[in-house]
C-alpha positions in Angstrom: 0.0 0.0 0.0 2.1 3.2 -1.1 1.4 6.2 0.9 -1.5 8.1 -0.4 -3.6 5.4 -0.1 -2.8 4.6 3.8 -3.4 8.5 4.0 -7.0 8.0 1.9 -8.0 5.1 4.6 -7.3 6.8 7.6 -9.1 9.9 6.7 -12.2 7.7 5.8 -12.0 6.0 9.3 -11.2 9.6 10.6 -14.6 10.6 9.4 -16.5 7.5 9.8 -15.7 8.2 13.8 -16.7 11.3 13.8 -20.1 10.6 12.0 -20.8 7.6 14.9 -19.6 10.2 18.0 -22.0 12.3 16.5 -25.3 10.4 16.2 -24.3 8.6 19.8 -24.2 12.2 21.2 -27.4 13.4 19.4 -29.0 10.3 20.5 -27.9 8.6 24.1 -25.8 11.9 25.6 -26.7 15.3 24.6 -30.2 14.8 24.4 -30.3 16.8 20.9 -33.2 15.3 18.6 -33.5 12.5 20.2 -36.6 10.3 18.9 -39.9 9.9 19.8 -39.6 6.2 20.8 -36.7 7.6 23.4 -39.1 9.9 24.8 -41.3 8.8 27.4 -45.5 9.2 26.5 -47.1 11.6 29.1 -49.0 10.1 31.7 -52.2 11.8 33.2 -51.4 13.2 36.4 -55.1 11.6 37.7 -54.0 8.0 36.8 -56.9 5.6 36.8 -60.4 5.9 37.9 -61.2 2.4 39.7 -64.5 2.2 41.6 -66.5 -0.9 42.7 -69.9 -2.0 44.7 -68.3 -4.5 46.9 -68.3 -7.6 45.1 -71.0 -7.6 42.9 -69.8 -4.6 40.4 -66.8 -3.2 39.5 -65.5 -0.5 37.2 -61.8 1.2 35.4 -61.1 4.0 32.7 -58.5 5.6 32.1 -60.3 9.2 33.0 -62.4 10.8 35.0 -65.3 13.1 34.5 -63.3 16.9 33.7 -64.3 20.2 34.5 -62.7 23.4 33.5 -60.8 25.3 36.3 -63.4 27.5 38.7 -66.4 25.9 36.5 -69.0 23.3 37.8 -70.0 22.8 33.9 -69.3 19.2 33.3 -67.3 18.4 30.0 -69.3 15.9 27.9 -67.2 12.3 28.1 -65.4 11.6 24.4 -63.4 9.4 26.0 -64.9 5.5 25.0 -63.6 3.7 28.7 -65.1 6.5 30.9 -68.4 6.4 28.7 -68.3 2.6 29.1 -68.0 2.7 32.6 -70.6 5.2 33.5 -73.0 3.7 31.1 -72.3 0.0 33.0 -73.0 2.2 36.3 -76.0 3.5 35.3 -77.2 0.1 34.3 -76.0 -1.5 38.1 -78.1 1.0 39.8 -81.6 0.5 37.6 -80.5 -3.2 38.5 -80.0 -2.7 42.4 -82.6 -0.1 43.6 -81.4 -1.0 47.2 -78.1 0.3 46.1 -77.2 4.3 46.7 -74.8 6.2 44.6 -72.6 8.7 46.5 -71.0 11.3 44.2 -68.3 13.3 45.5 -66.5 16.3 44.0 -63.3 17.3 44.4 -62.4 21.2 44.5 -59.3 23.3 45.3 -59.1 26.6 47.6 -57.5 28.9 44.2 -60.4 28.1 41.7 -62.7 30.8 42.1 -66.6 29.7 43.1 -69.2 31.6 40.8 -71.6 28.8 41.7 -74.7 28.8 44.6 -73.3 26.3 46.5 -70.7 26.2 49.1 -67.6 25.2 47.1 -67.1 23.8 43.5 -66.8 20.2 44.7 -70.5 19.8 45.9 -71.6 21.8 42.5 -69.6 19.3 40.3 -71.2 16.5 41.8 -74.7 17.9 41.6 -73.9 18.1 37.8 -73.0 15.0 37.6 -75.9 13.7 39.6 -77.8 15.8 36.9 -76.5 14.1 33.9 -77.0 10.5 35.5 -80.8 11.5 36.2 -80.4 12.1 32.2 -79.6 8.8 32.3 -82.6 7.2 34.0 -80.9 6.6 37.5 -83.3 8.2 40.0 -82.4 11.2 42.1 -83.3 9.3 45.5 -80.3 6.8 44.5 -77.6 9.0 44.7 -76.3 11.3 46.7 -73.6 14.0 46.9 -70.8 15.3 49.1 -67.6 17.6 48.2 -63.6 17.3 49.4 -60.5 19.5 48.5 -58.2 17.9 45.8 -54.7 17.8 45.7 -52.6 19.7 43.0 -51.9 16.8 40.9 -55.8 16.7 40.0 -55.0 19.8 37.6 -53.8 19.2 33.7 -53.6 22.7 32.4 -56.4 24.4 33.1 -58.5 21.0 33.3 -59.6 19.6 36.6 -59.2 15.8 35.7 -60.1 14.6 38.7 -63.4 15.9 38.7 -65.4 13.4 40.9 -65.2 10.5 42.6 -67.8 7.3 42.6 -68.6 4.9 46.0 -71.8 3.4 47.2 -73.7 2.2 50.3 -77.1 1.0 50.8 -80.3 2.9 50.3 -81.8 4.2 53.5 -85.4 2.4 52.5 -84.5 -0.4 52.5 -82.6 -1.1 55.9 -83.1 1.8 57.8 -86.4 3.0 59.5 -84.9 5.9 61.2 -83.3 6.7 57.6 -86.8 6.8 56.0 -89.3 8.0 58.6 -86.4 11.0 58.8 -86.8 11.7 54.8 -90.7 11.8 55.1 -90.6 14.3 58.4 -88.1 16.2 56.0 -90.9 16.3 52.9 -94.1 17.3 55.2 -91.7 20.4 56.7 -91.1 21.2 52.9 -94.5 20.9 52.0 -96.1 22.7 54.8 -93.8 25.7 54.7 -93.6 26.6 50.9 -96.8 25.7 49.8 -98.1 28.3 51.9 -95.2 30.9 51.5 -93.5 31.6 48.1 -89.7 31.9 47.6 -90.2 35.7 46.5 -87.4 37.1 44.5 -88.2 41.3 43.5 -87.1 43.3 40.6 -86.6 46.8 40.0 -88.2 48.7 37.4 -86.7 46.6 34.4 -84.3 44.9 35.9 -84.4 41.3 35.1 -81.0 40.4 37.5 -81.3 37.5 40.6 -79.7 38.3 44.0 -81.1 35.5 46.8 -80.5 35.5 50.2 -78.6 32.7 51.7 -82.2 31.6 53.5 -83.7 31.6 49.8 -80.7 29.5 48.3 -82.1 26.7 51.0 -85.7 27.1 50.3 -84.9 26.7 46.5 -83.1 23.6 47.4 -85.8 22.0 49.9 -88.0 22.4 46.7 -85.4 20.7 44.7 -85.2 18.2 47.6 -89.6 18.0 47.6 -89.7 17.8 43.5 -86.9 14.9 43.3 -88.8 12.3 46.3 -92.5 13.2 45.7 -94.0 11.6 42.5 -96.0 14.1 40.2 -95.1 17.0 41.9 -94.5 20.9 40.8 -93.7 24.5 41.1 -95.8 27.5 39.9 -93.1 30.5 38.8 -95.4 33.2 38.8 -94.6 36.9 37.5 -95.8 40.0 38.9 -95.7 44.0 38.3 -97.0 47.2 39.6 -100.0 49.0 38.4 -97.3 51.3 36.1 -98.4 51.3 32.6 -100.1 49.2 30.2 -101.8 46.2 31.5 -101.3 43.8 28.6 -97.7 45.1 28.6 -96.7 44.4 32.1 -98.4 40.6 31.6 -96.0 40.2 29.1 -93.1 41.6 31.1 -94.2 39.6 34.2 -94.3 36.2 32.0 -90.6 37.6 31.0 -89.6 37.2 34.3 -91.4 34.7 35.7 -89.4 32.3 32.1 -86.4 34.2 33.3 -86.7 32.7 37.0 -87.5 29.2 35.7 -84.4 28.9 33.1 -82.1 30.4 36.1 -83.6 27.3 38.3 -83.1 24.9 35.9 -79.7 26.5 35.1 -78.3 27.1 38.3 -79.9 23.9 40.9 -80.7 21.6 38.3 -84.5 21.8 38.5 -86.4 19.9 35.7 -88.2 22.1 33.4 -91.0 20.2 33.5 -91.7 20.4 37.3 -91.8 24.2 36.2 -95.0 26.0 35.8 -94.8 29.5 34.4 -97.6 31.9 34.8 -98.0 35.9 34.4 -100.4 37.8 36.3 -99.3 41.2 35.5 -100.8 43.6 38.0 -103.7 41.4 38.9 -102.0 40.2 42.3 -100.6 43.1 44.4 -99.6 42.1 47.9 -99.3 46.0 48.6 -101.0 49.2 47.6 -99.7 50.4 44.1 -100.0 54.0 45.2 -96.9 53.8 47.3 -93.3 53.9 45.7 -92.8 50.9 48.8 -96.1 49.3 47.7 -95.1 49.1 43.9 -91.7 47.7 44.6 -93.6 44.6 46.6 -95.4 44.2 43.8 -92.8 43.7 41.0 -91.9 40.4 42.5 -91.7 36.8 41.1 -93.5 33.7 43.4 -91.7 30.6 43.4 -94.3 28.0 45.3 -95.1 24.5 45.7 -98.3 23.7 44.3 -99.0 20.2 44.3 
């Protein structure tokens, strides 16, 4: 071998070195480019959503229901396991009516509560309790209950850890106490706002909702009364002063009384069609119209049990 070729060869093993150091650097030490097989998949902070009914039903998916961060609005399952398993859940309860399903949702002290109820857990759960009534699982079979979450239950600006599911039995069916306490709790209801209305008042064409914490539990007795007692309702009645036309203000009242209704069914999950709507206009003053105190009675809307 003369001596530009031994000069050729080690340049080309020269160069074949440096090509290897380079891709094993790229690849296994400098972490430049390095391929999406070496790069470990993401892995939901939540985990996996196991839940079970002793030994008679269990459930997995690989996700919980989600919620935005600070909203109770449920986000509507894509995912095929956690439709799966709530669909199989819903079918174990219509199977076991001695069986109760407790809901509880899971909030955190920074999201920001624009809902009615104490903290965003309890209003996630009622949603969810909401969309399983959708379902055909009865409001009696399930109840709900709120706890803090930890950070990990946040992916972005997604609460994945939105609820959790467990059971126990139904009070009906084992406990007396349980059931002679729910009936005492539907005679109060019944007794008390059947004979005074929830009364929420509006200014001259104002159409926005302020309630009192006291009204906030009244509206959810009735929730209570319209979810145990078979063929029941509530009359939203609207109501105005004597001030202008009287065709007008039954229009304006009906305006209202529709206005209460969809915020009902909006925010406490009342069922449109335990909803009655009515418009009296002026025909119903509780106070003398000639009185700027007297007409501001009067622009009111009644929310009452009626049967």
């Amino acid at each position: 071998m003369n001596k530009s070729s031994l000069i050729g060869l080690l340049l080309l093993s020269l160069l074949g070195w440096l090509v290897f150091g380079s891709l094993f650097c790229k690849t296994r030490l400098c972490g430049l480019g390095a391929s999406a097989a070496a790069v470990p998949a993401a892995v939901s902070s939540c985990g996996t959503w196991s839940f079970n009914d002793g030994n008679t039903f269990k459930e997995t998916s690989d996700r919980y229901y989600r919620f935005k961060k600070s909203s109770s609005n449920l986000i509507v399952p894509q995912n095929k396991s956690l439709i799966n398993a709530i669909n199989n859940t819903v079918k174990h309860l219509k199977n076991n009516s001695g069986r109760k399903l407790v809901i509880t949702g899971y909030y955190d002290n920074d999201e920001k509560n624009n809902t009615t109820d104490t903290n965003l857990g309890m209003a996630r759960a009622k949603s969810v309790k909401n969309a399983l009534m959708k379902m055909g699982v009865p409001a009696n079979q399930m109840d709900v209950s709120a706890d803090q979450m930890s950070s990990r239950s946040f992916e972005g600006d997604t609460v994945c850890k939105g609820v959790d599911f467990s059971f126990t039995k139904m009070s009906g069916a084992t406990g007396a106490v349980g059931a002679a306490a729910a009936t005492s709790r539907i005679a109060s209801i019944k007794n008390t706002l059947t004979a005074k209305p929830v009364t929420v008042y509006f200014g001259t064409n104002q159409s926005e909702i302020n309630l009192t914490a006291q009204q906030r539990k009244e509206i959810q007795d009735m929730k209570y009364y319209l979810d145990q007692v078979e063929g029941s309702s509530v009359e939203v009645s609207g109501h105005t002063d004597n001030t202008g036309d009287a065709s007008s203000n039954k229009r304006l009242s009906k305006k209202r009384a529709e206005f209460v209704r969809d915020y009902l069914t909006r925010t406490f999950n009342f069922k449109a069609n335990n909803l009655q709507v009515a418009g009296y206009g002026s025909d119903k003053p509780v106070q003398d119209n000639n009185s700027s105190a007297g007409r501001k009675a009067n622009r009111r809307v009644e929310i009452i049990i009626n049967k």
